[in-house]
Structure formats: structure tokens, C-alpha cells
PDBQT receptor file of N, H, CA, C and O in Angstrom, charges set to zero:
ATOM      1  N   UNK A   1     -15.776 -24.037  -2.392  1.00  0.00    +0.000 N 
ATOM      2  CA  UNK A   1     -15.784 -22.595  -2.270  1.00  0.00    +0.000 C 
ATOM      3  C   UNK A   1     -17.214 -22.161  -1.969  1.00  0.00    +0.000 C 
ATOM      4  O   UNK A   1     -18.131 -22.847  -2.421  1.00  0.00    +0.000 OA
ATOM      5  N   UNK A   2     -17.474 -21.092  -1.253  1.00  0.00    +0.000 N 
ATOM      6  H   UNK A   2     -16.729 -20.534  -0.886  1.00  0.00    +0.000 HD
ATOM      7  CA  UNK A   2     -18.408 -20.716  -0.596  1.00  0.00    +0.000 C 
ATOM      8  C   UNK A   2     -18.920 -19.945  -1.440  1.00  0.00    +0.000 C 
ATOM      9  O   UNK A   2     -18.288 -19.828  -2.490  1.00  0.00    +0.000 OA
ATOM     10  N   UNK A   3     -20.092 -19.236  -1.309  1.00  0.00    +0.000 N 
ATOM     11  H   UNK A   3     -20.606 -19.332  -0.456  1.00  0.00    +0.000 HD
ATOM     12  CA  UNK A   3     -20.914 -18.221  -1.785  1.00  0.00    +0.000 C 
ATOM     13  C   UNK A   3     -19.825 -16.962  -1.699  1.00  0.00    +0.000 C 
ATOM     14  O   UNK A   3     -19.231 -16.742  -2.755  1.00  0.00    +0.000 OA
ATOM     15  N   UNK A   4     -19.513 -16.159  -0.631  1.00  0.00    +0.000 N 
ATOM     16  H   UNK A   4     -19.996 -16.338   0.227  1.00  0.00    +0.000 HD
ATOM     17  CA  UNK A   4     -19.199 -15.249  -0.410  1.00  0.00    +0.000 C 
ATOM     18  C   UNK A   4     -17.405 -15.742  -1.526  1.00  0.00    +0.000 C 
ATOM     19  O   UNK A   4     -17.219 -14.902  -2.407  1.00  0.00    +0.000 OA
ATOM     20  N   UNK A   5     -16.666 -16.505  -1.507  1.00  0.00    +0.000 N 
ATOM     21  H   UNK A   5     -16.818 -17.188  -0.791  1.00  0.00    +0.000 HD
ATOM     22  CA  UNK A   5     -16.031 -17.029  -2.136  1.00  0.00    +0.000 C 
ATOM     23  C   UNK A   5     -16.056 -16.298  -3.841  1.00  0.00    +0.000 C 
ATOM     24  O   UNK A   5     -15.602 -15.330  -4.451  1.00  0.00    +0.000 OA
ATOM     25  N   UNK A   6     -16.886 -17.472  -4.054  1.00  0.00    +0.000 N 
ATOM     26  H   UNK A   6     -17.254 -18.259  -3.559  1.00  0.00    +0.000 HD
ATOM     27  CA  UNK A   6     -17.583 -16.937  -5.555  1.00  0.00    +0.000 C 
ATOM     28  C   UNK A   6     -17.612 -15.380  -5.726  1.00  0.00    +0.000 C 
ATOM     29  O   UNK A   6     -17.140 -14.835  -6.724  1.00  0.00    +0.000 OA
ATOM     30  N   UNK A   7     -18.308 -14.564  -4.492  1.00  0.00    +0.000 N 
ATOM     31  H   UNK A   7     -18.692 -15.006  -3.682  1.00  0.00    +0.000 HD
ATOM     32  CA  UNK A   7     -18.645 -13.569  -5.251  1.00  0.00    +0.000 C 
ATOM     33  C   UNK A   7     -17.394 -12.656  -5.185  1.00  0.00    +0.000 C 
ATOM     34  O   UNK A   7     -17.338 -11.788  -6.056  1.00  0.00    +0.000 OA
ATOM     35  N   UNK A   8     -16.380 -12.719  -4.282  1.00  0.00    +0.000 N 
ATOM     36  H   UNK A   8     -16.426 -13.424  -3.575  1.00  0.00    +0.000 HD
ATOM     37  CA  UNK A   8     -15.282 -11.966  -4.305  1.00  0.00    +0.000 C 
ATOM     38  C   UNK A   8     -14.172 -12.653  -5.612  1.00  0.00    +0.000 C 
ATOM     39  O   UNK A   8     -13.115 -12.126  -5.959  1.00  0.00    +0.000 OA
ATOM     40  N   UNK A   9     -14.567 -13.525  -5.996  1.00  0.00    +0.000 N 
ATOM     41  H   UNK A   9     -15.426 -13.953  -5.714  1.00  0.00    +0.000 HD
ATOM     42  CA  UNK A   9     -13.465 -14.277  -6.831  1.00  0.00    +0.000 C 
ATOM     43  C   UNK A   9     -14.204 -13.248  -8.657  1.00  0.00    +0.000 C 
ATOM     44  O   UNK A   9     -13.668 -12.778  -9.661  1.00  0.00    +0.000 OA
ATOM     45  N   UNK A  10     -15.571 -13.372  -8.156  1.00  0.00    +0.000 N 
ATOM     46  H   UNK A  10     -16.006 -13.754  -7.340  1.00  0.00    +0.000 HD
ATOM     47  CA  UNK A  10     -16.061 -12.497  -9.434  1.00  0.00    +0.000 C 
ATOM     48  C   UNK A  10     -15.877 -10.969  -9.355  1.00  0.00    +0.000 C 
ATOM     49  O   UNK A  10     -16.241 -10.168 -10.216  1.00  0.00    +0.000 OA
ATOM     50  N   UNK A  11     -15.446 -10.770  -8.543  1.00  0.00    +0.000 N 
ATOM     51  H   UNK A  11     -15.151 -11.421  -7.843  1.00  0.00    +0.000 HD
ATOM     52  CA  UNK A  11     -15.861  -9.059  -8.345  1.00  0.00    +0.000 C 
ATOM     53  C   UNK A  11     -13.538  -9.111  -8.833  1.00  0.00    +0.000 C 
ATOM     54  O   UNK A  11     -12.991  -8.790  -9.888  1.00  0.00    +0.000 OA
ATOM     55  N   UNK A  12     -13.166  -9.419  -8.067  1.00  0.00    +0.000 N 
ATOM     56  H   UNK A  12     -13.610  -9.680  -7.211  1.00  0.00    +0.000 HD
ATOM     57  CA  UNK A  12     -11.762  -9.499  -8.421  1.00  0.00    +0.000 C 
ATOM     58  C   UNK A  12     -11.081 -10.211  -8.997  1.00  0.00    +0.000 C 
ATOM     59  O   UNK A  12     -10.170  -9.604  -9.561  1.00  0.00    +0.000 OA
ATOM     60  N   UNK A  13     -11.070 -11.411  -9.162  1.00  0.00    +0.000 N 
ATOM     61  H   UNK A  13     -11.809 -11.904  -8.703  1.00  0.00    +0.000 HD
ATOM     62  CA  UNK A  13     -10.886 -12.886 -10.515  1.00  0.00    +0.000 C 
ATOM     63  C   UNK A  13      -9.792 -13.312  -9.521  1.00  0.00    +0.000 C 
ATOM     64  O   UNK A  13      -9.250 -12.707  -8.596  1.00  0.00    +0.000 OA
ATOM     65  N   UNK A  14      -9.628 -14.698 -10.074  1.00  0.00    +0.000 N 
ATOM     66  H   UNK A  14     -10.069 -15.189 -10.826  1.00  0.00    +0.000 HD
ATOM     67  CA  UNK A  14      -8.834 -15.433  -9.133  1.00  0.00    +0.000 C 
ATOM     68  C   UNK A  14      -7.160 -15.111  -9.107  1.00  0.00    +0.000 C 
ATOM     69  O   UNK A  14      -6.284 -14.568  -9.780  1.00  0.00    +0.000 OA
ATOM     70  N   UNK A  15      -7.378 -15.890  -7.761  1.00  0.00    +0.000 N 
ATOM     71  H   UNK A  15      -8.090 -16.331  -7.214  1.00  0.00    +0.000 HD
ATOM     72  CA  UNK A  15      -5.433 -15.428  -7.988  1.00  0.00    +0.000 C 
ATOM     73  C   UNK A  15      -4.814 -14.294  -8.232  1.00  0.00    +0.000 C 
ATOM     74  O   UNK A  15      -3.756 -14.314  -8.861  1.00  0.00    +0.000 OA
ATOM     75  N   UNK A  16      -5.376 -13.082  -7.766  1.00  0.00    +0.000 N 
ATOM     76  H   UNK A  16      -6.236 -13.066  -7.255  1.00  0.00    +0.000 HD
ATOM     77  CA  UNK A  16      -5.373 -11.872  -7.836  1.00  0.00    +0.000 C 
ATOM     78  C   UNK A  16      -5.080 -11.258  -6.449  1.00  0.00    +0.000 C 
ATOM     79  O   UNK A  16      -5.391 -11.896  -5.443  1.00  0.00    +0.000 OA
ATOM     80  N   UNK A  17      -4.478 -10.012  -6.351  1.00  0.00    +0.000 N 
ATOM     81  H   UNK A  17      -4.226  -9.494  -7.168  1.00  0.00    +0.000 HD
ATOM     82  CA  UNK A  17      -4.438  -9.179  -5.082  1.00  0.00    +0.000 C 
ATOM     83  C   UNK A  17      -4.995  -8.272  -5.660  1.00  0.00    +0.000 C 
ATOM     84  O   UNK A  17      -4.581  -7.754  -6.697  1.00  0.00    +0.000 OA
ATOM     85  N   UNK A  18      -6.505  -7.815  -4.760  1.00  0.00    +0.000 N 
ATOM     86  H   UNK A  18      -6.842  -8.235  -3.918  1.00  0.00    +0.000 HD
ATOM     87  CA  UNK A  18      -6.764  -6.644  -5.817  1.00  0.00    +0.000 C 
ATOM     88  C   UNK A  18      -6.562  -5.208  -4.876  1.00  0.00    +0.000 C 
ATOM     89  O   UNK A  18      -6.914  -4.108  -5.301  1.00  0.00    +0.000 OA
ATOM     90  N   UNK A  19      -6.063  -5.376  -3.805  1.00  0.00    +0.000 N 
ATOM     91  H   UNK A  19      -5.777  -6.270  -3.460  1.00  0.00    +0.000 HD
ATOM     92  CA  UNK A  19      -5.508  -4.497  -2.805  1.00  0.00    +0.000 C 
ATOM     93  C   UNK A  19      -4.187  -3.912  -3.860  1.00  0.00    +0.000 C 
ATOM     94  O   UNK A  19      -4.304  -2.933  -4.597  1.00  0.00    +0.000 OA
ATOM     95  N   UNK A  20      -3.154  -4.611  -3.754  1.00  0.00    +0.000 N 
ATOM     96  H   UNK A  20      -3.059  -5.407  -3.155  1.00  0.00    +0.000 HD
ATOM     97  CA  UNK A  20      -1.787  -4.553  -4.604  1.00  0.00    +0.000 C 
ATOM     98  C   UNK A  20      -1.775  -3.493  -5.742  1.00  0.00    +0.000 C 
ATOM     99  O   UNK A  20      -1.099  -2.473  -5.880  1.00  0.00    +0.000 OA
ATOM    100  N   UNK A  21      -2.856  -4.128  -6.604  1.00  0.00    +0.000 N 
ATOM    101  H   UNK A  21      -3.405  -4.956  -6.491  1.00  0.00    +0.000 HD
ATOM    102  CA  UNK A  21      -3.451  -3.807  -7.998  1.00  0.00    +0.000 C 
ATOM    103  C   UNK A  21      -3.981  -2.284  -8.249  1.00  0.00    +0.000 C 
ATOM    104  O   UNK A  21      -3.552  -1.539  -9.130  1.00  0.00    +0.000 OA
ATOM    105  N   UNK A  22      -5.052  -1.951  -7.252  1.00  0.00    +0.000 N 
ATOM    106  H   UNK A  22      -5.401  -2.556  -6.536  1.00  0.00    +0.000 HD
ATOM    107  CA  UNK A  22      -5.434  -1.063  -6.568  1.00  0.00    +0.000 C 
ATOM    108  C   UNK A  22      -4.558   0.114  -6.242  1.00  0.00    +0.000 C 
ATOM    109  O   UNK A  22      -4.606   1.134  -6.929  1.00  0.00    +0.000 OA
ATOM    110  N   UNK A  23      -3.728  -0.012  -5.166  1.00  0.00    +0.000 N 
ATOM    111  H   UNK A  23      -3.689  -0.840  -4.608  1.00  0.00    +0.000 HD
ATOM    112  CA  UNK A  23      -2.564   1.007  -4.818  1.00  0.00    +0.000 C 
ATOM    113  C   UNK A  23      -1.432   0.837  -6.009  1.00  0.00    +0.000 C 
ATOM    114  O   UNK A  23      -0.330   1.293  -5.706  1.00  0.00    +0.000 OA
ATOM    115  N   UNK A  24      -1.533   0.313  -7.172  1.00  0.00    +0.000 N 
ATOM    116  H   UNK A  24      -2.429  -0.057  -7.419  1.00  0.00    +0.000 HD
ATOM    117  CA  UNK A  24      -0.669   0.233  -8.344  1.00  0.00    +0.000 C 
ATOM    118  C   UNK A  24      -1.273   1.468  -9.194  1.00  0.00    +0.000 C 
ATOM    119  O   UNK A  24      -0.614   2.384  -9.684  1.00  0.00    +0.000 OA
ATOM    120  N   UNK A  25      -2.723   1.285  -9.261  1.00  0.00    +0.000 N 
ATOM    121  H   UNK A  25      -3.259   0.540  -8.862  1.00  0.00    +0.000 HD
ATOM    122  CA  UNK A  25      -3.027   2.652 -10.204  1.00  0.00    +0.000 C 
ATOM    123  C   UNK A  25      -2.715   4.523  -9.781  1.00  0.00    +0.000 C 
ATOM    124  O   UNK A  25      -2.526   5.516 -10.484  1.00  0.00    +0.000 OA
ATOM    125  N   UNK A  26      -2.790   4.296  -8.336  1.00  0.00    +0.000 N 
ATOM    126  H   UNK A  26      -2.944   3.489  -7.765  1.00  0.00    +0.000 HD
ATOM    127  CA  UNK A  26      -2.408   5.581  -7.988  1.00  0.00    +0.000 C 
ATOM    128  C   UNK A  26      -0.799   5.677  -7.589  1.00  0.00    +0.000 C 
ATOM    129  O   UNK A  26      -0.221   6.723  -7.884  1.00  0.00    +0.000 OA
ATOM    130  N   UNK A  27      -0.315   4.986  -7.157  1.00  0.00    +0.000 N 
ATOM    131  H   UNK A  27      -0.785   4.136  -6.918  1.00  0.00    +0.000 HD
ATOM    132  CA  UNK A  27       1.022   5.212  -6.842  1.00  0.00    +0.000 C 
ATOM    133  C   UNK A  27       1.804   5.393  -8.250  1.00  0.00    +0.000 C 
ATOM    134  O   UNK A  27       1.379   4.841  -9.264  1.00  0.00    +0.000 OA
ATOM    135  N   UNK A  28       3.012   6.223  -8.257  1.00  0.00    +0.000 N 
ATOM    136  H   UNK A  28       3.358   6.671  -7.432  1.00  0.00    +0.000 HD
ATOM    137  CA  UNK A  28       3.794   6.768  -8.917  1.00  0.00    +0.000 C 
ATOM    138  C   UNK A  28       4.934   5.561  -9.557  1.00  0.00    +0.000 C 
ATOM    139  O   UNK A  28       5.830   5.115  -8.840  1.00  0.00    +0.000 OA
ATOM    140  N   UNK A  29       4.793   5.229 -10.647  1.00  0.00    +0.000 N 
ATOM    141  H   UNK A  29       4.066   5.591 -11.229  1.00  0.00    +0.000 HD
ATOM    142  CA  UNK A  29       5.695   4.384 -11.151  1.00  0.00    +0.000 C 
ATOM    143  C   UNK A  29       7.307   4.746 -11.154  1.00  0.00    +0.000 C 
ATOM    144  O   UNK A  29       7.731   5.598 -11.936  1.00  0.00    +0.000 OA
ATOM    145  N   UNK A  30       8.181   4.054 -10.240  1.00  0.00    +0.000 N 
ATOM    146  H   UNK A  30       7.837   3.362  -9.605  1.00  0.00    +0.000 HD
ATOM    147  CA  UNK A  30       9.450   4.907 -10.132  1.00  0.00    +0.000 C 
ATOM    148  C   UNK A  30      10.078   5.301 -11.148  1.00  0.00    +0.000 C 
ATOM    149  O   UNK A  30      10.504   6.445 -11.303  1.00  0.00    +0.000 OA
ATOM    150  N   UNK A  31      10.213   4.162 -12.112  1.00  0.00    +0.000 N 
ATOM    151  H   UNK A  31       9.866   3.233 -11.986  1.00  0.00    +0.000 HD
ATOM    152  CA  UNK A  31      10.875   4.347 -13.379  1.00  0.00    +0.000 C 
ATOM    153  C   UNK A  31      10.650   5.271 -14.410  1.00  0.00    +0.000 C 
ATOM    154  O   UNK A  31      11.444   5.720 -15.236  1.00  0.00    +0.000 OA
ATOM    155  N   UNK A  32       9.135   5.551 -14.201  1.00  0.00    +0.000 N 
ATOM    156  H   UNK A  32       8.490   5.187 -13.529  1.00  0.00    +0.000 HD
ATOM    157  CA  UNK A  32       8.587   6.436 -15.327  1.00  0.00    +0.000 C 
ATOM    158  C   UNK A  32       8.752   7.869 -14.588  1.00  0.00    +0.000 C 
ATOM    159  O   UNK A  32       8.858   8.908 -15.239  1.00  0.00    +0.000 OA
ATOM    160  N   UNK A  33       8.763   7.840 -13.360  1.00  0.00    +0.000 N 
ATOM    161  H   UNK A  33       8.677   6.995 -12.831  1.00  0.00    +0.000 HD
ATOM    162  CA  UNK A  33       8.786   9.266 -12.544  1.00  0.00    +0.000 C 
ATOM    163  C   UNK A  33      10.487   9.605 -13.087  1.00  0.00    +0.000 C 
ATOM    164  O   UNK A  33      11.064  10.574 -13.580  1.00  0.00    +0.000 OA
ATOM    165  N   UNK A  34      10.795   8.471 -12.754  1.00  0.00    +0.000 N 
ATOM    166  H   UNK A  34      10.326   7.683 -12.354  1.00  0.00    +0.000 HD
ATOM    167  CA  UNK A  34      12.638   9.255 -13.018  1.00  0.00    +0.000 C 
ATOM    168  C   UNK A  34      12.588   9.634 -14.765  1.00  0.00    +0.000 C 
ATOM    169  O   UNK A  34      13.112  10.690 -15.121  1.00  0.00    +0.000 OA
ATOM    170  N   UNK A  35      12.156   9.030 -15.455  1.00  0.00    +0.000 N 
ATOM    171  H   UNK A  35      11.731   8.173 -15.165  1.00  0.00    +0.000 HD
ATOM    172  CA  UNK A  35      12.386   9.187 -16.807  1.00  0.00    +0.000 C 
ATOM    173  C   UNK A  35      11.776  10.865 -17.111  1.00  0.00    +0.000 C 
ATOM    174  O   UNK A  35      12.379  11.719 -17.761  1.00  0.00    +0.000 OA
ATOM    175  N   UNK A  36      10.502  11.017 -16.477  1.00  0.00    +0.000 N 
ATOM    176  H   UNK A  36      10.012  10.323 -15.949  1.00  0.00    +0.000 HD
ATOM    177  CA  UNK A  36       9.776  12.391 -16.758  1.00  0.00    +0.000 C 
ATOM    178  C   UNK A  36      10.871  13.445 -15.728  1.00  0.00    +0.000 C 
ATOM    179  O   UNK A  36      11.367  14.462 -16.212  1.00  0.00    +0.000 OA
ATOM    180  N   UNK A  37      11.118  13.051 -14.380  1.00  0.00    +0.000 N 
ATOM    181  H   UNK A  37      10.715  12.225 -13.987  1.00  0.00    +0.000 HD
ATOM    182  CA  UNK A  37      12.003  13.891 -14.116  1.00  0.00    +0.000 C 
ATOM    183  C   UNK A  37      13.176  14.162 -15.141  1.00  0.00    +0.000 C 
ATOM    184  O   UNK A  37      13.483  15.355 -15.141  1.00  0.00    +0.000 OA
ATOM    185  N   UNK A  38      13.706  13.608 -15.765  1.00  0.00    +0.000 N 
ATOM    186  H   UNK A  38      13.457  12.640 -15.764  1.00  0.00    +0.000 HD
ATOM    187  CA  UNK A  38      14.685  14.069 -16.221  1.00  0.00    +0.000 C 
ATOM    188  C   UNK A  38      14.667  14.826 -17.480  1.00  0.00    +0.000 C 
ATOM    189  O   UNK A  38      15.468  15.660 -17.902  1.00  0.00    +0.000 OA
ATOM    190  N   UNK A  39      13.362  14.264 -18.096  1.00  0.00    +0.000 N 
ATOM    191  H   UNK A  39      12.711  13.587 -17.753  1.00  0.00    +0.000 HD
ATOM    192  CA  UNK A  39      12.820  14.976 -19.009  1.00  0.00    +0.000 C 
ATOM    193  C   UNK A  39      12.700  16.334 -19.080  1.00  0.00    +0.000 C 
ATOM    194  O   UNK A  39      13.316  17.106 -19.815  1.00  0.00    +0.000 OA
ATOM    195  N   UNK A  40      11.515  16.667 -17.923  1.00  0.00    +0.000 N 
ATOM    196  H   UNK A  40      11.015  16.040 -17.325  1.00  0.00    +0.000 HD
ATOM    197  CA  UNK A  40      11.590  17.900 -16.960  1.00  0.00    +0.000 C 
ATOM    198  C   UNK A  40      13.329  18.954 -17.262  1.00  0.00    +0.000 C 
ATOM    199  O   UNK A  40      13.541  19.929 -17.983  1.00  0.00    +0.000 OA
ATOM    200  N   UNK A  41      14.161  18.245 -16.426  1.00  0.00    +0.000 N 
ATOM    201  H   UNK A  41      13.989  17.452 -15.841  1.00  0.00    +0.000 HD
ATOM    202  CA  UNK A  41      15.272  18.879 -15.761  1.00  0.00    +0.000 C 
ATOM    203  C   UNK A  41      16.153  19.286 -17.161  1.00  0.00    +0.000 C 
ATOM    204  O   UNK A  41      16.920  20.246 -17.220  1.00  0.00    +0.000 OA
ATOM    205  N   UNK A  42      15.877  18.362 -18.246  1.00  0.00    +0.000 N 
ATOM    206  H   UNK A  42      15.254  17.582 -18.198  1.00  0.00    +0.000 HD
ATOM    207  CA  UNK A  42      16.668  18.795 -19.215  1.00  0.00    +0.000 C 
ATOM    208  C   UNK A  42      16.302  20.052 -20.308  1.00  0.00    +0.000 C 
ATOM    209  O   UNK A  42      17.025  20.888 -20.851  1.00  0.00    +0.000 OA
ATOM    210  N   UNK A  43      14.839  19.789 -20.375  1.00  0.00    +0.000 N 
ATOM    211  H   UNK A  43      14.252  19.110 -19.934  1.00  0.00    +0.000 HD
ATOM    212  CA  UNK A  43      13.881  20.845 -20.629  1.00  0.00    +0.000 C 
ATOM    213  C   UNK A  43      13.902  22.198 -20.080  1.00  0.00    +0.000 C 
ATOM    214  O   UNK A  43      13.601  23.060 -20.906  1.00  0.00    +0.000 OA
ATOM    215  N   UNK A  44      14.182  22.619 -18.892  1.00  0.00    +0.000 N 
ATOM    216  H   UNK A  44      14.427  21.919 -18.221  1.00  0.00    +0.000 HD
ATOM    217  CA  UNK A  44      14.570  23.425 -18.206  1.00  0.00    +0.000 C 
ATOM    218  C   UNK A  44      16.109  24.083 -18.384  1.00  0.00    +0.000 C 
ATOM    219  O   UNK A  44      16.444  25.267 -18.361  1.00  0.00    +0.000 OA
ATOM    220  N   UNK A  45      16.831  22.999 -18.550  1.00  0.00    +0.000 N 
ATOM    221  H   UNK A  45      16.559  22.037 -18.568  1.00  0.00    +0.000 HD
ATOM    222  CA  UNK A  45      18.280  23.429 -18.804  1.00  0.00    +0.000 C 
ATOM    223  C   UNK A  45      18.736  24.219 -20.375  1.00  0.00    +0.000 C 
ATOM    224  O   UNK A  45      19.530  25.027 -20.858  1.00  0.00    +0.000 OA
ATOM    225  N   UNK A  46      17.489  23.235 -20.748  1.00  0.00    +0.000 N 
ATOM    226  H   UNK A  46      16.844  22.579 -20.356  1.00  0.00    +0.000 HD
ATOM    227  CA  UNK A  46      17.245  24.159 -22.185  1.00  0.00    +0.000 C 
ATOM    228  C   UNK A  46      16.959  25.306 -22.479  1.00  0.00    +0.000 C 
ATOM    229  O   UNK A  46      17.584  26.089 -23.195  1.00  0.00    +0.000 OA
ATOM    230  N   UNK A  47      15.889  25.461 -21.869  1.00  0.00    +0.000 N 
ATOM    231  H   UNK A  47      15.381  24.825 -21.287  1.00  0.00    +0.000 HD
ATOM    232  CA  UNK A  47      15.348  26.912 -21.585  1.00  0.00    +0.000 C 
ATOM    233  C   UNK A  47      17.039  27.831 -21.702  1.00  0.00    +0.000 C 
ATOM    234  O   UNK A  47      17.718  28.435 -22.533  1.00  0.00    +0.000 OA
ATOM    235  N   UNK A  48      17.078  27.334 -19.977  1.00  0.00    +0.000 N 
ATOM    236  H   UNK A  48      16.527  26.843 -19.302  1.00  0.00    +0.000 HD
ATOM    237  CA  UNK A  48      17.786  28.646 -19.619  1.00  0.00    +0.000 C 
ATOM    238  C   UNK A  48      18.700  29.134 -20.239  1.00  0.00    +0.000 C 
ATOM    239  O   UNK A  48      19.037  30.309 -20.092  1.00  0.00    +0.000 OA
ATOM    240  N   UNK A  49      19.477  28.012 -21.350  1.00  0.00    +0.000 N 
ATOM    241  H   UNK A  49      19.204  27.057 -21.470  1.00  0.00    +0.000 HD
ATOM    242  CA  UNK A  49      20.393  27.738 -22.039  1.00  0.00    +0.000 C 
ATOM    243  C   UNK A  49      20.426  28.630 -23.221  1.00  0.00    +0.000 C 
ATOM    244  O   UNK A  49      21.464  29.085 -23.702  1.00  0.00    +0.000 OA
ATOM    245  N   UNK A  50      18.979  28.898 -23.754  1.00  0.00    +0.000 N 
ATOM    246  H   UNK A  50      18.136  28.528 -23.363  1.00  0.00    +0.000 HD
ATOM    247  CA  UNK A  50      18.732  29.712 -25.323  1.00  0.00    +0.000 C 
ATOM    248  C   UNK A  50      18.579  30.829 -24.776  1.00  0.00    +0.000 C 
ATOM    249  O   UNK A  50      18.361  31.828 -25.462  1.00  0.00    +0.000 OA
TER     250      UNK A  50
């Protein structure tokens, strides 16, 4: 392994995608989006409900 090797393996650790990883922190987790949506929608139904 090369220099430039090394230093990307330190900056991101091995065996890693740190692209992947990366667009994981900002993108919207589906499961948790549906769970808060519904959260949301029931919350609302509540409201209108009382």
C-alpha cells in the first residue's frame, strides 16, 4: 500500500465507503420518516378530533 493509500485508509478506515456513509447522515431514514409521519398524521387527527 502506497502513501496516498495509508493516508485515505486513515482519514476513512479500512473497508469502508465513506461516500455511502456520508450521504447516510443527510438522507432521510425511510423507516423513521414513515414512523414520524404517522406520528404527525395521528397527532393531527387528534387535534381536530377534541
Amino acid at each position: 500500500m502506497g502513501l496516498i493509500g495509508q493516508i485515505t485508509s486513515v482519514i476513512f478506515g479500512d473497508g469502508r465507503n465513506a461516500v455511502t456513509e456520508t450521504l447516510q447522515v443527510f438522507r432521510e431514514n425511510a423507516e423513521n420518516g414513515a414512523v414520524r409521519d404517522a406520528d404527525v398524521k395521528s397527532a393531527a387527527l387528534a387535534q381536530l378530533a377534541a
